[in-house]
MIMARDO-683718 format. One record per residue (C-alpha): residue in three letters; residue number from 1; y, x, z. Coordinates in steps of 0.05 Angstrom, whole numbers, plus 32768, in hexadecimal, padded with zeros to 4 digits. Layout:
<atoms>
type seq north east up
ALA NUM Y X Z
...
</atoms>
This chain:
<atoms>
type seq north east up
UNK 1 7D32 7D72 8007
UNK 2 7D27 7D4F 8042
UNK 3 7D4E 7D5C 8087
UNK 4 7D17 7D89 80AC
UNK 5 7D14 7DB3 806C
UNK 6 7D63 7DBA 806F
UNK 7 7D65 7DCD 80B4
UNK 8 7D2C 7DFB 80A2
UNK 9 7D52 7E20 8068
UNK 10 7D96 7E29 8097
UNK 11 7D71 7E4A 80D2
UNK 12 7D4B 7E6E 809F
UNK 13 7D95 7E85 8082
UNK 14 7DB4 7E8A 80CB
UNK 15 7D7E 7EBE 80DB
UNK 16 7D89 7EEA 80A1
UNK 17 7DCE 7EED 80AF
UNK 18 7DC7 7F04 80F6
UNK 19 7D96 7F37 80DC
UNK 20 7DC3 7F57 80B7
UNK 21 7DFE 7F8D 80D7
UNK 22 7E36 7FA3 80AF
UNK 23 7E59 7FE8 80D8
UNK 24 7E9A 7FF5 80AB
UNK 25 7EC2 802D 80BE
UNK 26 7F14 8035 80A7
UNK 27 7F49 8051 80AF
UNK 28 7F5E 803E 80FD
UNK 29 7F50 7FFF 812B
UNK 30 7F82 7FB9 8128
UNK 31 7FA6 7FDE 816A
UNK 32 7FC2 8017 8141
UNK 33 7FDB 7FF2 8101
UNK 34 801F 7FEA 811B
UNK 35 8029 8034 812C
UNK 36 8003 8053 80F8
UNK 37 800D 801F 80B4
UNK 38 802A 8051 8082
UNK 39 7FEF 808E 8093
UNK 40 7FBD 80B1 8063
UNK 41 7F92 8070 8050
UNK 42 7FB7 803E 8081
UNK 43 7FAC 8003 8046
UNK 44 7F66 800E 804D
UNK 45 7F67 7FE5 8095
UNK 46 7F85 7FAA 8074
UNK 47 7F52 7FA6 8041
UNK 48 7F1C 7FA5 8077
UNK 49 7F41 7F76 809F
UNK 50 7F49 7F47 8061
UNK 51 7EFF 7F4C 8056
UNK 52 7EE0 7F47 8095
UNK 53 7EDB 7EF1 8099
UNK 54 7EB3 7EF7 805C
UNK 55 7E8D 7F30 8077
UNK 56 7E7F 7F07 80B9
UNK 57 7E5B 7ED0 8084
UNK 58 7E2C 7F03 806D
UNK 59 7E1E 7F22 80B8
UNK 60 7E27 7F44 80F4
UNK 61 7E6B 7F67 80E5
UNK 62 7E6C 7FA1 811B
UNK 63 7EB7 7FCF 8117
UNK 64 7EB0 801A 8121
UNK 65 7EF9 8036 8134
UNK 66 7ECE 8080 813F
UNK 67 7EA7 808B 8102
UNK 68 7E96 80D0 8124
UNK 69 7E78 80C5 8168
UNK 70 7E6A 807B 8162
UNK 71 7E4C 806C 811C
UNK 72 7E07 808B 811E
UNK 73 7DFD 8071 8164
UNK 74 7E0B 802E 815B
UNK 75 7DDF 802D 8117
UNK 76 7D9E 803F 8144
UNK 77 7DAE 800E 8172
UNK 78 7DAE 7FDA 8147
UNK 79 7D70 7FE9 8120
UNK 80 7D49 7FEA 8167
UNK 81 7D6A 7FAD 816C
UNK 82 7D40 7F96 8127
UNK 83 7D7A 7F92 8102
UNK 84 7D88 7FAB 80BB
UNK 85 7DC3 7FC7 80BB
UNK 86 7DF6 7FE9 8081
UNK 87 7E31 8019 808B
UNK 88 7E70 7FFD 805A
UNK 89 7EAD 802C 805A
UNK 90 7EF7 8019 8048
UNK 91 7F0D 8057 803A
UNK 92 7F18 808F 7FF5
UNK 93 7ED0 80AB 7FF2
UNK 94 7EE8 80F3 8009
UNK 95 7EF6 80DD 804F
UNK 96 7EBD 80A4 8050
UNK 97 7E8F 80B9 8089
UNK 98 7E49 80B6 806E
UNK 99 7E0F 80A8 809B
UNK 100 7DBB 80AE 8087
UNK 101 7DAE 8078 80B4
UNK 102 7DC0 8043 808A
UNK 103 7DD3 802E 803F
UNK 104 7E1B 8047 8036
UNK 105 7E46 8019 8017
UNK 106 7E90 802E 8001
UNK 107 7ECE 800B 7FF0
UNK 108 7EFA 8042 7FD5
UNK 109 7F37 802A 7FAB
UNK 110 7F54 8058 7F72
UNK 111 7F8D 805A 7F42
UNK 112 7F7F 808F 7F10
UNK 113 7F55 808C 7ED1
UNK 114 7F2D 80C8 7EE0
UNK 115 7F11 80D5 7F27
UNK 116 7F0E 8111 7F49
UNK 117 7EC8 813B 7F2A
UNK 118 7ECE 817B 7F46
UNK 119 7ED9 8197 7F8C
UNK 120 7F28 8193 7F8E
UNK 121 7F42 81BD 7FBF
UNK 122 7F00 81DC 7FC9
UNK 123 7EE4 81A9 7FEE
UNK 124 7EA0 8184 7FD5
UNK 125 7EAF 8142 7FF8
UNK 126 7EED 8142 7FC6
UNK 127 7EB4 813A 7F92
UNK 128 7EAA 80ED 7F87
UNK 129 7E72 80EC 7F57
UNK 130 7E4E 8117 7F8E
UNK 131 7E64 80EF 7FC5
UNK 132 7E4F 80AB 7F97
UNK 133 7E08 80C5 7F8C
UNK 134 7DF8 80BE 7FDC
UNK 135 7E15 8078 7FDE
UNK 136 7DE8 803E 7FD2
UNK 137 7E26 8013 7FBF
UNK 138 7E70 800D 7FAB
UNK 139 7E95 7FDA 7FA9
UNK 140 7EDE 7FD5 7F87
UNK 141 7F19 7FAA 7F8A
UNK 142 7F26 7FAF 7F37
UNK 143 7EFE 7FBA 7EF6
UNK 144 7F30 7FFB 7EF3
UNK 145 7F10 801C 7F2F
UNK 146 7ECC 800E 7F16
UNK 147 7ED4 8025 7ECE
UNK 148 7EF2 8064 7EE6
UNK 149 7EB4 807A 7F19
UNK 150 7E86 8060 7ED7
UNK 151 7EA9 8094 7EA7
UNK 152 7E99 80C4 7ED6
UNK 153 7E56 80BF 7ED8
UNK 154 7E4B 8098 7F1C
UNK 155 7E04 8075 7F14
UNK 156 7E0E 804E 7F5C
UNK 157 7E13 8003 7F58
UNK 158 7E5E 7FEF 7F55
UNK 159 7E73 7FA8 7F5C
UNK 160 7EB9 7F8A 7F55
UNK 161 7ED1 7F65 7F8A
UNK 162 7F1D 7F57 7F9A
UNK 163 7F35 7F59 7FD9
UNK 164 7F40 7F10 7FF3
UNK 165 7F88 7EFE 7FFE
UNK 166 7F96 7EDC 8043
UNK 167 7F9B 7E92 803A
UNK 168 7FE9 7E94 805A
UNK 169 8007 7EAC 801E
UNK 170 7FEE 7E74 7FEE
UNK 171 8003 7E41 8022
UNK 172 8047 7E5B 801D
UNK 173 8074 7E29 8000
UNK 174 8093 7E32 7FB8
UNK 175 80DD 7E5D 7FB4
UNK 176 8119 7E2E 7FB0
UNK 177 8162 7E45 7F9E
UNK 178 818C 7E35 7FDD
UNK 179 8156 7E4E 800B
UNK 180 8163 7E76 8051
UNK 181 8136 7EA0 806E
UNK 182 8139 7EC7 80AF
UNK 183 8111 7EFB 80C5
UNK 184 8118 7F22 810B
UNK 185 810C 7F69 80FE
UNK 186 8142 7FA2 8101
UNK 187 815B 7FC0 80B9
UNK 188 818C 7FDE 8090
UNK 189 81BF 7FAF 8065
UNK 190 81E3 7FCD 802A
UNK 191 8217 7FCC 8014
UNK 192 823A 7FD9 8059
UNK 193 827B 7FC5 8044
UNK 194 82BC 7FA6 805B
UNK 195 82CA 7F65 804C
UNK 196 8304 7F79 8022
UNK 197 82E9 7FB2 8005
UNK 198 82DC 7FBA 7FB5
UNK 199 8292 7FA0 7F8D
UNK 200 827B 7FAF 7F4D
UNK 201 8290 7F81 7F1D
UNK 202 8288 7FAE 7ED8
UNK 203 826A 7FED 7EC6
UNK 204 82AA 8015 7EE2
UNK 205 82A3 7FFA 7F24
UNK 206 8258 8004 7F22
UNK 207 8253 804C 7F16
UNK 208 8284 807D 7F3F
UNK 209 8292 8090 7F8D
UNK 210 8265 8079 7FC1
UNK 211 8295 8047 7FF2
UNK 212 82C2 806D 8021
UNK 213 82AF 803E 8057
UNK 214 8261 8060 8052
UNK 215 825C 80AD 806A
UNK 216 8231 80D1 803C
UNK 217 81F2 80E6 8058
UNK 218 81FC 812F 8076
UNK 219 8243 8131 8061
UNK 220 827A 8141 8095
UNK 221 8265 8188 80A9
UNK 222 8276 81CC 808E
UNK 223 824B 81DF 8047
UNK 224 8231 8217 8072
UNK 225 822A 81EF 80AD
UNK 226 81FD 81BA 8083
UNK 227 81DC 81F5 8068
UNK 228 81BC 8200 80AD
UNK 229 81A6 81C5 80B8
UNK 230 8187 81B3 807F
UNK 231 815F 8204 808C
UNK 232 8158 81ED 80D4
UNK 233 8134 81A5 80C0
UNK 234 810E 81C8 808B
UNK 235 80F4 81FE 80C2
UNK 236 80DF 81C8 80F1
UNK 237 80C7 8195 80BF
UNK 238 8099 81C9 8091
UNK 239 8098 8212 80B3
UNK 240 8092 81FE 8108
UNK 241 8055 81D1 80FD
UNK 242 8029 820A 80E7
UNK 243 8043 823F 8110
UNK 244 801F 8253 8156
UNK 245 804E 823B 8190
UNK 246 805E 8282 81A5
UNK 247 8074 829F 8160
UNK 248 80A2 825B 815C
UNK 249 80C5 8267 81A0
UNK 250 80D2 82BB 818C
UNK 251 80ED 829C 8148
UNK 252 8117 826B 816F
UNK 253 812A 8298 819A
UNK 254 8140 82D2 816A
UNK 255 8161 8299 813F
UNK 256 818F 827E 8176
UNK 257 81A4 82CD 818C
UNK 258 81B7 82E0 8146
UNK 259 81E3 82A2 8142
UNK 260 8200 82AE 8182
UNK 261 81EC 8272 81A6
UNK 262 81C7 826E 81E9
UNK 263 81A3 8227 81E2
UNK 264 818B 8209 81A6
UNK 265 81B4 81D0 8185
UNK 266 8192 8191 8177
UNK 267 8197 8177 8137
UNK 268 8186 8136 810C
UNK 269 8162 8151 80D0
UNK 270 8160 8105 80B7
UNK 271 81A2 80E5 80CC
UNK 272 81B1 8097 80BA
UNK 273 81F9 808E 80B9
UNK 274 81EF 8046 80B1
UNK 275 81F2 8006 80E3
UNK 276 81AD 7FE7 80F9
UNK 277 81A6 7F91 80EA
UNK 278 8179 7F72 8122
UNK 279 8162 7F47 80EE
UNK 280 815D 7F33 80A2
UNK 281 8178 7EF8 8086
UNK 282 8169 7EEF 8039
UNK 283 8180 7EB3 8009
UNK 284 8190 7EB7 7FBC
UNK 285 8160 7ED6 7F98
UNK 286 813A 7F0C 7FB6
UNK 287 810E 7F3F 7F9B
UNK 288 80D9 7F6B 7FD0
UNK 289 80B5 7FA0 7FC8
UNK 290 807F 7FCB 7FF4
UNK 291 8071 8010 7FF4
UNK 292 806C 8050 8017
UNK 293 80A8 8077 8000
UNK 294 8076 80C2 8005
UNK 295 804B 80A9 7FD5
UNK 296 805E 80BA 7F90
UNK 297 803A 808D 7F6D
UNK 298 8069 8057 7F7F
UNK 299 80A3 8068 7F68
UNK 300 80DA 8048 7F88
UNK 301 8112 8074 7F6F
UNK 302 810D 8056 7F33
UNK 303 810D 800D 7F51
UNK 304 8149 8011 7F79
UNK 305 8172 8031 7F44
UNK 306 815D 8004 7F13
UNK 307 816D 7FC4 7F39
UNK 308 81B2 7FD9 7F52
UNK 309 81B4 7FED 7F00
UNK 310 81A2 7FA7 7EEE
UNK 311 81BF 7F6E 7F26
UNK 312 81EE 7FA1 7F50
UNK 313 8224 7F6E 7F37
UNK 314 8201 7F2E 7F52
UNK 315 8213 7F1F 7F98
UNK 316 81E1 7EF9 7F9C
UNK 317 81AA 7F1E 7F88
UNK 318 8181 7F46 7FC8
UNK 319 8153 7F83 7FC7
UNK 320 811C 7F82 8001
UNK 321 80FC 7FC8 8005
UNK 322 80CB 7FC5 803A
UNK 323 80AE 800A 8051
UNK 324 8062 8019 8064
UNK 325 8076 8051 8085
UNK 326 8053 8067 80D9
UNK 327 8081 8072 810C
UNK 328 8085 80B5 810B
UNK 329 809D 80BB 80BF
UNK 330 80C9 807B 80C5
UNK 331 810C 80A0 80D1
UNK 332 80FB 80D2 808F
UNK 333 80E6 80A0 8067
UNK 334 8126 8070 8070
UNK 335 814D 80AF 8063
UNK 336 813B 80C3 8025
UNK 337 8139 8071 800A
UNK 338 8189 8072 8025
UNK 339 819C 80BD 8015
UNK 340 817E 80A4 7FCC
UNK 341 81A7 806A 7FC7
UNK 342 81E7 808E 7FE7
UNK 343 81D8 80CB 7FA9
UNK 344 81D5 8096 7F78
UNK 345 8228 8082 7F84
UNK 346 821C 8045 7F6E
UNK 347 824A 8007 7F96
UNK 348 8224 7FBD 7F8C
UNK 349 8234 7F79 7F98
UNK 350 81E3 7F72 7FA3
UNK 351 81BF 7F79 7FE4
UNK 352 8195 7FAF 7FF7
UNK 353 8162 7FA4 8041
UNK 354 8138 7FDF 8053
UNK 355 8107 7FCD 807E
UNK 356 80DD 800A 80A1
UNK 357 80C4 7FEB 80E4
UNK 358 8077 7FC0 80DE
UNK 359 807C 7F77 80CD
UNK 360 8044 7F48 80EA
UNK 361 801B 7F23 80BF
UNK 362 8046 7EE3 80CA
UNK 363 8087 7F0E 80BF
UNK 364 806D 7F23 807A
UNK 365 8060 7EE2 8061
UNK 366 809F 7EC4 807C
UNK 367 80B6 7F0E 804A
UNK 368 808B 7EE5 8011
UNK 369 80AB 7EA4 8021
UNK 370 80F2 7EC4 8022
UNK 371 80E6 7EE2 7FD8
UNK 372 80EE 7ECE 7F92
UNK 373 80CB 7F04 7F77
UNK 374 8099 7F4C 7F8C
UNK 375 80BA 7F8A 7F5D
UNK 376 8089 7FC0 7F4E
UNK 377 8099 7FFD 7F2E
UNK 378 8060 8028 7F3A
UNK 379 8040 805D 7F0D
UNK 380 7FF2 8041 7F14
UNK 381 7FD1 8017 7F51
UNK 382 7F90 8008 7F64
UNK 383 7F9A 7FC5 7F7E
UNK 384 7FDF 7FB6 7F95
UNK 385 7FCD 7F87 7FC9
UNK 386 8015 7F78 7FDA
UNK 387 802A 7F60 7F89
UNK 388 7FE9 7F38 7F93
UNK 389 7FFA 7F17 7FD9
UNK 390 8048 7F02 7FC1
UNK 391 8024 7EE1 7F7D
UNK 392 7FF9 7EB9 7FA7
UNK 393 8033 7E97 7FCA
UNK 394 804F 7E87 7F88
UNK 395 8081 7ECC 7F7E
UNK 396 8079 7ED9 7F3A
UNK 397 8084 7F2B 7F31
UNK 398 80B1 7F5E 7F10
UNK 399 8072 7F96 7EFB
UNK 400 8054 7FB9 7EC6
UNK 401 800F 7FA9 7EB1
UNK 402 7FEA 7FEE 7EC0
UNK 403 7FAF 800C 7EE5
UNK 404 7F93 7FD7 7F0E
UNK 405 7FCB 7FA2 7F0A
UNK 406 7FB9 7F9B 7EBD
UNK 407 7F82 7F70 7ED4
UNK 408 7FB1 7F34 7EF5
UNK 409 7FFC 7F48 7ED7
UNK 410 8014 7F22 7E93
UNK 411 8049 7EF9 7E7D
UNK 412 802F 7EBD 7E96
UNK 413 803C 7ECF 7EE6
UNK 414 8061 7F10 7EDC
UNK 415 80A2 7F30 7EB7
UNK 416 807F 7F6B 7E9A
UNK 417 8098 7FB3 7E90
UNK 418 8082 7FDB 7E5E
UNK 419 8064 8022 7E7D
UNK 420 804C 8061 7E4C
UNK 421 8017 8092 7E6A
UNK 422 8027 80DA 7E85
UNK 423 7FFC 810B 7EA1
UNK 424 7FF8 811E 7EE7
UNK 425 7FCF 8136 7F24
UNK 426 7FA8 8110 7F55
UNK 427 7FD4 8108 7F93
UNK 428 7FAA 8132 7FBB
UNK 429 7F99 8177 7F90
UNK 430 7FBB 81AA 7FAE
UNK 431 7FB7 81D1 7F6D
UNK 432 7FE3 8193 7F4E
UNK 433 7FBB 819E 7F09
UNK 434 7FD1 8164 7EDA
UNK 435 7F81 8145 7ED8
UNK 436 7F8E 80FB 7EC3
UNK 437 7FCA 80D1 7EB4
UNK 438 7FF6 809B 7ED2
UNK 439 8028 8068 7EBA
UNK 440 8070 8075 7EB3
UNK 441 809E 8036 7EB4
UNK 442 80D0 802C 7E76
UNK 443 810C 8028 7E9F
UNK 444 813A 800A 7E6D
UNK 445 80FF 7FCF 7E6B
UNK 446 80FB 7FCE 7EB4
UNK 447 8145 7FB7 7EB4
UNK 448 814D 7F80 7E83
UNK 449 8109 7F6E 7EA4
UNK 450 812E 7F66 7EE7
UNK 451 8171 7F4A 7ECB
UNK 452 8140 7F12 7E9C
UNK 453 8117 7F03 7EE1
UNK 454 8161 7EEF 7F04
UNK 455 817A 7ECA 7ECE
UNK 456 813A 7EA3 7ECD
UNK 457 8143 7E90 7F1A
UNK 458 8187 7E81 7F11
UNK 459 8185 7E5A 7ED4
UNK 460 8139 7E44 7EBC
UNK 461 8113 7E29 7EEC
UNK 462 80DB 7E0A 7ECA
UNK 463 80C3 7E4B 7EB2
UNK 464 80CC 7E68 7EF7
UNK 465 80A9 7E34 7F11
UNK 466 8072 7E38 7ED9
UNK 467 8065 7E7B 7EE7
UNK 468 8066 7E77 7F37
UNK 469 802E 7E3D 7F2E
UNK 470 8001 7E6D 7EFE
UNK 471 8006 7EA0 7F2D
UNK 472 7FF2 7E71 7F6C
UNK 473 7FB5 7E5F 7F3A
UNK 474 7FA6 7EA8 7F24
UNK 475 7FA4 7ECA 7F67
UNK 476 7F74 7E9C 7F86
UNK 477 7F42 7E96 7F4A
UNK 478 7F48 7EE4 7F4A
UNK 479 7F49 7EF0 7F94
UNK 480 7F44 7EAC 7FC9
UNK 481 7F13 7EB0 7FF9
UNK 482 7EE6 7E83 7FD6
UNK 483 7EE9 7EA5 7F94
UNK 484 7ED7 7EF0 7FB2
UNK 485 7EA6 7ED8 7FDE
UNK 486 7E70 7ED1 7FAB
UNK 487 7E7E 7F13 7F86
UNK 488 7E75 7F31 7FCF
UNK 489 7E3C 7F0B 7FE1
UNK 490 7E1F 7F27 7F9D
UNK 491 7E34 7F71 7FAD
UNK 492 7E15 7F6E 7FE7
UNK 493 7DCC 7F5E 7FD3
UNK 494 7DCB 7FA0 7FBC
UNK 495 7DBE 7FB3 7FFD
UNK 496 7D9A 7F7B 8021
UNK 497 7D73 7F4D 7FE3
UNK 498 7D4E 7F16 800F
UNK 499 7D0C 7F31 7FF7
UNK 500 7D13 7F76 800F
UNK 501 7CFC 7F90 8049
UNK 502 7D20 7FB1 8083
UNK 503 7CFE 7FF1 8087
UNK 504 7D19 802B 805E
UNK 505 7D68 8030 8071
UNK 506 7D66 807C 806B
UNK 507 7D97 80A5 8036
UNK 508 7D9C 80EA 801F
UNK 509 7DB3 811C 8056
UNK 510 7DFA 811E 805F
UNK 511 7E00 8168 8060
UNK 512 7DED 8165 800F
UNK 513 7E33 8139 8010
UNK 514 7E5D 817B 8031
</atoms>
């Protein structure tokens, strides 16, 4: 073709691009990740924010912090502006706002086998195959998702397409032994020990009396006197919240004259009794892992108990447990990770860092960087973006090959444990009926798994480094930029083929949605 036809065809391409306006909604705008990562559906911003330079190659890429008041508005506008524009969600279909203004588009992730087909709770928008009918799209991050909305019955187009991993982490350079990394961010260090004072070397030492040098979390009062406060913290944590302000204050009021006392004594319903680091310095061989510690699914009970069970003799052996928890539950959730490891009794020669503050984007790869391996022990995913991000900069993982993570874990990139099925309830029925199943981790598997992952750091690096390079090459066949970009590019012609016209936008009214 000759030149004017080439400049013909890209101005051509240019102005169907232009013509086109994506509005996504999520969970909150960039300025409220750092004070709100760890809410209901705060993973959902990061999955827009991953997407959005491949959305900007397909068209006008317009954010809508207030799906409410600002959507619908901003939808007219832009089709008296002769634009065609599309509504694409990142969020769990029951709180997707859904607009008959334009095709409806939703990226909902899930983790279950069965979705939810009935109105749990009583509420209709808890319904997915009734939400899915009045969307013109979905798109998924795994084959998992998608073959779970299929058994249901959902009819709408569904297309697979991972969510593209940020370029940073595959530039991160390869794990060497002898390696120092520091991070500035406060957290906690364990064990808090003097330098004199006794490590596990055997399973005698291992197993017996927390160290004398570390109070016990809510120890040092009176049984009754704990008794209180643990009633108190329960009453203000569960019972004050739902209570109108005037019944609280007679309660307070009639509590504080039967106990004699004339003002009301404060209390720390979640005390720390442990010193804060201003920063993190890791070396040796380190193992992280992400999660919010309310969410069931992942649990981490399992994964700190079982690492302290497998390499709480190797001093140089670390645990990273980095928390997605908001500011407002950060105190609660560090206290039930340390009260957890305080109940278990168990001393170690290995490291334990608890993170709970936000870590930039930079400060999570230098996390990646830092690490010789991602540790996953969770009962089913629907992603894991985090397992995903560390194999891209060459971490190989410690994980069991269930739910959505079957479709990227193996022994090639990954020290797999075994998992059995159980049933249980999705996370959000308040009825808790057991509806589908999840994956319970083998624990005896999960630690020779961890202890075998070690010894292959420490003593076998060509099959470290083997499977570090597969999973460099798996994670960006399965999710680079350039390898999603066509599956989205493909999605999206659902919605705007080049031969359609821009007329008909309109949907079924929302009010048949609930």
């Amino acid at each position: 073709m000759n030149e004017l036809g080439d400049r013909t065809n890209t101005t051509a391409a240019r102005r169907r691009t232009t013509e086109r306006a994506l509005f996504t909604t999520s969970s909150f705008a960039a300025s409220e990740m750092p004070r709100r990562c760890g809410d209901d559906c705060y993973s959902y911003y990061f999955v827009y924010r991953a997407f959005s330079p491949l959305l900007a190659r397909w068209g006008e890429v317009h954010e809508i912090s207030r799906a409410e008041t600002d959507l619908e508005p901003a939808l007219e506008a832009a089709r008296r502006a002769g634009r065609a524009p599309a509504h694409l969600s990142f969020l769990p279909l029951q709180h997707m706002p859904i607009t008959p203004l334009a095709p409806n588009i939703a990226f909902p992730f899930w983790e279950y086998p069965d979705i939810p087909d009935r109105d749990v709770g009583g509420n209709p928008r808890n319904n997915w195959p009734r939400v899915a009918k009045k969307l013109a799209l979905i798109l998924t991050a795994c084959e998992f998702t998608r073959d779970a909305l299929q058994r249901a019955g959902v009819g709408t187009p569904i297309h697979v397409v991972p969510v593209p991993i940020g370029d940073s982490y595959f530039r991160v350079p390869d794990w060497r032994a002898g390696d120092r990394v520091v991070i500035d961010c406060p957290c906690f260090l364990l064990p808090q020990l003097g330098a004199g004072a006794p490590a596990a070397s055997d399973r005698r030492n291992m197993v017996g009396r927390a160290p004398p040098s570390v109070p016990q979390l809510g120890a040092g009062a009176p049984p009754g006197a704990s008794l209180a406060a643990r009633a108190r913290g329960a009453y203000q944590r569960r019972v004050r919240p739902r209570l109108p302000a005037p019944v609280d204050r007679l309660l307070s009021r009639a509590g504080r004259k039967l106990l004699g006392r004339s003002e009301p004594t404060p209390i720390d319903p979640f005390p720390i009794p442990y010193a804060l680091s201003d920063r993190l310095e890791l070396t040796g061989i380190v193992y992280t892992s992400i999660f919010n510690p309310f969410d069931l699914r992942k649990n981490w009970q399992d994964l700190l108990s079982s690492f302290l069970d497998a390499l709480g003799d190797r001093d140089d052996a670390t645990l990273v447990l980095k928390l997605a928890v908001s500011k407002t539950m950060a105190r609660e959730g560090l206290h039930n990770v340390l009260s957890f490891h305080q109940r278990l009794r168990l001393r170690h020669r290995c490291k334990l860092a608890v993170i709970s503050n936000y870590l930039s984007d930079e400060q999570m790869v230098e996390l990646a960087r830092a690490s010789t391996y991602y540790l996953n022990t969770s009962r089913a995913e629907g992603a894991c973006l985090p397992v995903q991000d560390f194999l891209a900069a060459g971490r190989p993982a410690v994980a069991p090959a269930h739910t959505a993570m079957a479709e990227y874990i193996d022994p090639r990139l990954a020290f797999v444990v075994h998992s059995y099925s159980e049933p249980t309830h999705w996370s959000w029925d308040p009825e808790r009926r057991p509806t589908t199943r999840w994956q319970r981790v083998e624990r005896s598997a999960l630690r020779r798994r961890i202890r075998e992952s070690y010894e292959t750091a420490r003593g076998d690096l060509s099959r470290y480094r083997e499977m570090a390079g597969e999973a460099r090459a798996r994670m960006r066949e399965f999710a680079g930029a350039e390898s999603v970009w066509p599956r989205l590019a493909e999605a999206l012609r659902v919605i705007w083929p080049e031969e359609q016209a821009r007329s008909s936008w309109g949907r079924a009214s929302v009010s048949e949605v609930g």
